[in-house]
C-alpha positions in Angstrom: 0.0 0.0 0.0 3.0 2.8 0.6 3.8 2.2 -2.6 1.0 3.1 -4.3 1.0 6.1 -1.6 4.9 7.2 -2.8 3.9 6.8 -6.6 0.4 8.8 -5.5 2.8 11.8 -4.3 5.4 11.4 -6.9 2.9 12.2 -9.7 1.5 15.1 -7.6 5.4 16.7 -7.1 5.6 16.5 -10.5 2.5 17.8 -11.6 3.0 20.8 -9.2 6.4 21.3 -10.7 5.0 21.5 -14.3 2.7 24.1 -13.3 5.3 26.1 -11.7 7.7 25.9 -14.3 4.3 26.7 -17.2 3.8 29.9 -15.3 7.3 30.9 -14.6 7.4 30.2 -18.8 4.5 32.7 -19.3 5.6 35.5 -17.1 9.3 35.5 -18.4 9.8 38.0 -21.3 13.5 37.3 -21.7 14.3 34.2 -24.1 17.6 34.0 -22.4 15.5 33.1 -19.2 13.0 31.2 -21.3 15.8 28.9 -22.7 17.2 28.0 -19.3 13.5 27.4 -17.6 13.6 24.5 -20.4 16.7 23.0 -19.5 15.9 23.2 -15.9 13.0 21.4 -17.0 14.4 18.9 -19.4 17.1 17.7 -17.0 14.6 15.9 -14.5 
């Protein structure tokens, strides 16, 4: 049962970290900052 629990919470980090990182994409103007959001994102 805890690992369904673990996976459960896994999938929720990550979802919460997608939406972070998709606002933190639509309020950047700077496609320097834009580029580096995406490798952040890309290297998980």
């Amino acid at each position: 049962m805890s690992s369904v629990t673990t996976r459960w919470q896994q999938r929720r980090q990550a979802a919460r970290t997608r939406r972070a990182l998709n606002q933190a994409l639509a309020r950047t103007s700077s496609p320097a900052m834009r580029d580096e959001l995406l490798t952040l994102a890309n290297s998980r």
